[in-house]
Every structure is written in C-alpha cells, then in structure tokens.
C-alpha positions in Angstrom: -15.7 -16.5 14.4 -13.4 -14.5 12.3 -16.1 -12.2 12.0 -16.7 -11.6 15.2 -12.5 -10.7 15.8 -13.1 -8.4 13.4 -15.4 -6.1 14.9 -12.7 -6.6 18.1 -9.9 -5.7 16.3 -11.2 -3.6 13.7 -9.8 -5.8 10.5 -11.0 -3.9 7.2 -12.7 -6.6 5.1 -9.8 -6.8 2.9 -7.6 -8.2 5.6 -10.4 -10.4 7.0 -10.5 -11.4 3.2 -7.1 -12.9 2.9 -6.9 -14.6 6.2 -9.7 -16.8 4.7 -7.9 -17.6 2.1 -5.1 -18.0 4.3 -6.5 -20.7 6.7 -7.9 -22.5 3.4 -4.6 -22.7 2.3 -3.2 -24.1 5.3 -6.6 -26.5 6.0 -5.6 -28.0 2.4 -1.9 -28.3 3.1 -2.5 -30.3 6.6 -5.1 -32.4 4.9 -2.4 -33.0 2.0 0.4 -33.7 4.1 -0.3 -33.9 7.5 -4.1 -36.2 7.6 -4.9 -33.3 10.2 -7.2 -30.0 9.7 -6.7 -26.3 11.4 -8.8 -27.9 14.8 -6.2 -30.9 15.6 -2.9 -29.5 14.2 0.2 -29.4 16.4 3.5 -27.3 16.8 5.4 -29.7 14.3 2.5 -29.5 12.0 2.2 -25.4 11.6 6.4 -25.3 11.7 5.8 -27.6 8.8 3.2 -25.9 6.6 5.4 -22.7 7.3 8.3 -24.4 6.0 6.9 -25.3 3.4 5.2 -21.8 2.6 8.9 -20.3 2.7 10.2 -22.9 0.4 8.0 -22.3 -2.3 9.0 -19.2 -2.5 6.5 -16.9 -1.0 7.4 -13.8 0.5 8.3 -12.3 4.2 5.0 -10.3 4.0 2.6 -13.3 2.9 4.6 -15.7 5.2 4.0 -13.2 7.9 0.1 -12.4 7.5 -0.1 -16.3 7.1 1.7 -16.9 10.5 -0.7 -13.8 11.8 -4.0 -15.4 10.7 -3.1 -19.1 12.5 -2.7 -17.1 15.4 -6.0 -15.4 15.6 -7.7 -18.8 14.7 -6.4 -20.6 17.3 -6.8 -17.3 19.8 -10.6 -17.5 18.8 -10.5 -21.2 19.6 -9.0 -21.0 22.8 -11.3 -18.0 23.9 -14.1 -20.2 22.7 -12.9 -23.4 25.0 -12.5 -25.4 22.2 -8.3 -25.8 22.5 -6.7 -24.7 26.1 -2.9 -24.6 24.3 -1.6 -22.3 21.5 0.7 -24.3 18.7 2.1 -21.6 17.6 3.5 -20.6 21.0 6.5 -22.8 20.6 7.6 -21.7 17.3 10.0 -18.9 16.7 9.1 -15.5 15.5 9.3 -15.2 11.8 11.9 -12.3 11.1 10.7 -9.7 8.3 13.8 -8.5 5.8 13.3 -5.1 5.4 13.6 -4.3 1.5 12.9 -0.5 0.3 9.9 0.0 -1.9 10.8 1.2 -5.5 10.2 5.2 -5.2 9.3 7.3 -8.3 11.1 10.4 -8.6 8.9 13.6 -8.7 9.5 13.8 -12.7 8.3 10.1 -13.2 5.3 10.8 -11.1 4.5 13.8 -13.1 4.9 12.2 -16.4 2.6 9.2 -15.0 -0.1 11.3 -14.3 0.0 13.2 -17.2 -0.1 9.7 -19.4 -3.7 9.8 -18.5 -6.1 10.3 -21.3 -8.8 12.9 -19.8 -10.7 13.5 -22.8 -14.0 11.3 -21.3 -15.6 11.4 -18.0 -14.0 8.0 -17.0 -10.2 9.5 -17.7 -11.3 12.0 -15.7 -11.9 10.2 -12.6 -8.7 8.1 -13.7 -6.8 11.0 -13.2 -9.0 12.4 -9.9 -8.2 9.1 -8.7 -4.6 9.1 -9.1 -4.1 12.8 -8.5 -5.5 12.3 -4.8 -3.6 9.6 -4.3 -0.3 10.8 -5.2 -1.4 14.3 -2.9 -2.4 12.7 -0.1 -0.8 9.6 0.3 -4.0 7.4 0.8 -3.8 3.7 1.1 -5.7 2.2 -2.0 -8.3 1.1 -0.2 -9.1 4.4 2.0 -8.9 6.1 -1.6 -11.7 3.4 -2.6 -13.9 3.6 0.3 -14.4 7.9 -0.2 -17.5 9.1 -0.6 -18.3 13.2 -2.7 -19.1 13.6 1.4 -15.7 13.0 2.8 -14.1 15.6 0.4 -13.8 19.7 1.2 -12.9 20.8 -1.8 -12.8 24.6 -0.2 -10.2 24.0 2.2 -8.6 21.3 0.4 -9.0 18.3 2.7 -10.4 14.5 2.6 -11.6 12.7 5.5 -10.4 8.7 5.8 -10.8 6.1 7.7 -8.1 4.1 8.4 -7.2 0.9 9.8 -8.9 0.2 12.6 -11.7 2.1 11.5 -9.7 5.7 12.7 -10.5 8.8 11.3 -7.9 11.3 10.0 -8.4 14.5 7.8 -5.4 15.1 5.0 -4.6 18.0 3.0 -4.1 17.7 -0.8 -2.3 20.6 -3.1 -4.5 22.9 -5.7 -3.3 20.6 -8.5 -5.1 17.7 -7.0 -8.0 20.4 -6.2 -8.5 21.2 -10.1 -8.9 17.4 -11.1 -10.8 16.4 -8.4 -13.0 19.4 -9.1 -13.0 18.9 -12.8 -14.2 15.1 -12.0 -16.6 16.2 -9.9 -18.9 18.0 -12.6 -18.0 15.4 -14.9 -19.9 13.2 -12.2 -22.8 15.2 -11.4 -23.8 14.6 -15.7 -23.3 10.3 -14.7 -26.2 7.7 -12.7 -25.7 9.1 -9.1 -23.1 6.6 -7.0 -22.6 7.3 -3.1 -18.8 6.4 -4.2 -16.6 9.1 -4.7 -14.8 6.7 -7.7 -17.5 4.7 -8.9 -16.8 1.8 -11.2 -19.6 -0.2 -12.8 -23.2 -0.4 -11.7 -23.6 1.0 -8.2 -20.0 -0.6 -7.2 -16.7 1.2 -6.2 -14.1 1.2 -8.3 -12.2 -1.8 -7.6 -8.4 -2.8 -6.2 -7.9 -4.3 -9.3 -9.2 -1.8 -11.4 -7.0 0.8 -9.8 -3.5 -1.2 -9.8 -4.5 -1.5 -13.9 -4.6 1.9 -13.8 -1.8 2.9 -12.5 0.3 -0.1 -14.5 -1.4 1.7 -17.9 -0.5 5.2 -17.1 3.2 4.1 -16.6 3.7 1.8 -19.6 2.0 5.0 -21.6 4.7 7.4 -19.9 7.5 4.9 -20.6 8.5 4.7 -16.8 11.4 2.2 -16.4 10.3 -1.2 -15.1 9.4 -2.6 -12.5 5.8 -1.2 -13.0 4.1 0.9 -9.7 1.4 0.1 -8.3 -1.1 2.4 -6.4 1.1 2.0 -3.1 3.7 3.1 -4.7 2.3 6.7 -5.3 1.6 6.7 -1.5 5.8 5.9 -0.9 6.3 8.7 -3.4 4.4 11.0 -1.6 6.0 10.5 1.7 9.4 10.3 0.1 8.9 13.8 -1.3 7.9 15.7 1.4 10.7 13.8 3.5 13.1 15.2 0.7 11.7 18.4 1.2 12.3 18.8 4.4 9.0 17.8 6.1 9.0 16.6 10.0 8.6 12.7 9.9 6.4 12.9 12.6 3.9 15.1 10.5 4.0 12.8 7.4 3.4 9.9 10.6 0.1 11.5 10.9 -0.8 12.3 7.4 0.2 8.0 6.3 -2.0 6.9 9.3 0.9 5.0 10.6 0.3 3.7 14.8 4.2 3.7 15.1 7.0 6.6 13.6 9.0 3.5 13.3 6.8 2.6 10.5 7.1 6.1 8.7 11.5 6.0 9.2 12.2 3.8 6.3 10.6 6.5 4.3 13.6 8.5 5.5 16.2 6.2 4.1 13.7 6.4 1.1 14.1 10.1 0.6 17.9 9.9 1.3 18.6 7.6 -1.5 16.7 10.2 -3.6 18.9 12.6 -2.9 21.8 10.9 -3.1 21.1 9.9 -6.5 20.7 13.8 -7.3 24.6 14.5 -6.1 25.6 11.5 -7.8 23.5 12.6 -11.5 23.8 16.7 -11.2 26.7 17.6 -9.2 30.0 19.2 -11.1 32.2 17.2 -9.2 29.8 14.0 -9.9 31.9 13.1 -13.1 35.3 12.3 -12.7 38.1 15.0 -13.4 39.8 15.4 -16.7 43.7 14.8 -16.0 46.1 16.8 -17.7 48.8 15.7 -20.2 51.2 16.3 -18.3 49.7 14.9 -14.8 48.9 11.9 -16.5 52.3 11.3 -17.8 53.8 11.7 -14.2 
C-alpha cells in the first residue's frame, strides 16, 4: 500500500525507505509494550510509542517523519475501508525546534575541496562530485540520481529532479565546469555507467559513500568539528549567495524549496556569517586601548 501512496504523492524511494523502517519500529514497540500491532492501535497507544520515541532521545526531525509515516498508514487504511477513524487525529501536533545548520565559511569550503586527492580517476569524480554540489546546491540524492545526460557543460547547467519528481535546471560557476569536465574524460577511459557518479559495478555512487567523502575531505583539511556532511555544502551554498546579496526568492528556486519560508532560515544563516566578519575584522572589533591617564581617572 505504501507503494502505491507513493506514486500519489510522489515519495523518492529514500523517503518511502525510512517510513518502512519507521512502521517496523513502531509494529515492534506496540507488540513490546502495548500486545497490539499498527492495524488495532489506538490514540493512547501511538501518544505512547511517541512518548517514548521522544524520551529516548531521538530527534524533532525523526520524531516528526515518524509521526508523518503513522499517518499515511492509517490514511491508506481508511481509504482502503479497513479502519473508518484516524488515531492520530486526537493527538496534538508535534512542534519542530528550529536549530540552524552548522555553515562553512567560504575559506573552509575551499580548503575542503581542495583536501581532495585528484591524482586518480576516482579523486576525480570525488572532487566532480563535491564541486557540483557545493555550486549548485543539490540535495545528495538529486546529485546521486544525475546522469552525463542531465549535464550542459556549454552553458553551464544540470537538470534535477526533485521531490516530487519536479524538474528544475541550475546553474553552476566555471570552477565547477573545469572538474566536472576533467571528470568527464577521466570517465569516458572507465566501463561505461548511465550514472553520472558511478560507484562499484553498474551502481551509483551511494549516500553513504558520499557523506564518507565529504567527512574525509574535512578531517584532511583540518576543518573544526562537528564534521559536514553533504547537506551541509548545500546550506553553504545558499548561505553564500544570501551573503552576497542574492534575492531569497531566486535561491528558492535554485534549492527546490515549495515554500520561501523554507529558504528564510538561510537568511538568518548568512547574517550570522556576517556578523561574525564585523566581530573578527572590523578595527573597532577589539576593544580600545585606554590611556594612562584615562585609566587613572
């Protein structure tokens, strides 16, 4: 059934992926504590296994895409005839508590990517890889799913598909041009792939695979902890051109983001960035040396 809400509401197979494992989680925790499964549970039973969920720890976002994939199972059961009442309808909305993403600075981006060994093919792609990413400000997994196809190296734009299976094209800067290009000759010599970034056999690279990556490349370039992950080249990038003075609703468009609403935080982002370059740079950052004789007064 979850298969079929997919094609309904467009899930990408990651998302469909983890509310599996969602609703497994929660089938074993009813079973555990409750003697009930997913098909008989009640209000009292899903306030409990969120309760719970929250209490060991678990985050706003997991607790929320948890809370997310009970409701479509009991939507699909209800549209099926199998329940006529929703148990989730009586429980209050879980609030999200909104916590700004670690941003790079454009120096720690720039010494991350060039921590990337290119001296073989697969550093090449490595640094392809990560060059797009940080230049257009692709999710991981629309970076993953590219094909040599969706890429125009002459005008210097990539086709995605986003959530929902929408189609955007993005721009990407010369720099990003040169390794892409460099990667691409590299990858005409290698077994042919219909992935833009293959991995091993006739696979993709993989999620994991790229998060390594990135972790790698900022342990090599000494970047202060907490170690990035791919998303976090894609808050860089919108951070920067925000900093720059790009229009929000113009990096909206280039994110793939439904709502602007979703794109503001990356203005608070960009003006902690710059706050933090008053605070380090400016003359009047450091405090004033006091005369002798002011001091004295």
């Amino acid at each position: 059934m979850l298969a079929r809400r997919r094609l309904i509401k467009g899930w990408s197979a990651h998302t469909c992926e983890a509310y599996f494992r969602d609703l497994a989680d929660a089938e074993r925790w009813l079973a555990a504590h409750r003697a009930r499964s997913l098909w008989t549970a009640n209000a009292e039973d899903l306030a409990a296994y969120l309760a719970a969920c929250a209490q060991a720890g678990l985050a706003d976002s997991s607790l929320l895409r948890r809370r997310a994939a009970l409701a479509a199972w009991y939507r699909l059961l209800r549209e099926a005839g199998i329940r006529e009442d929703d148990p989730l309808a009586g429980l209050g909305a879980l609030r999200r508590t909104r916590r700004l993403p670690r941003v790079l600075s454009e120096d720690e981006v720039q010494r991350l990517l060039d921590a990337v060994d290119t001296s073989t093919p697969r550093g090449l792609r490595d640094r392809a890889a990560l060059e797009l990413l940080y230049a257009s400000g692709l999710r991981a997994s629309e970076l993953l799913a590219l094909s040599p196809a969706d890429l125009d190296l002459a005008r210097r734009f990539v086709r995605v598909r986003g959530k929902g299976n929408k189609e955007r094209w993005v721009p990407f800067a010369e720099g990003a041009a040169q390794w892409l290009e460099a990667w691409l000759q590299a990858r005409a010599l290698l077994p042919p792939s219909p992935w833009l970034f293959p991995g091993r056999g006739k696979r993709p690279l993989t999620r994991q695979r790229l998060f390594q990556l990135v972790r790698q490349a900022a342990q090599d370039a000494k970047l202060p902890p907490p170690p990035p992950s791919p998303h976090t080249l894609r808050h860089a990038f919108a951070t920067h051109l925000l900093a720059h003075g790009a229009d929000l609703r113009a990096v909206q468009m280039l994110l793939g983001h439904a709502q602007v609403t979703t794109t503001e935080i990356y203005t608070h982002l960009a003006q902690e960035a710059l706050a933090r370059v008053v605070r380090t740079h400016h003359p009047l950052a450091r405090p004033p040396r006091m005369s002798a004789q002011r001091a004295h007064r």
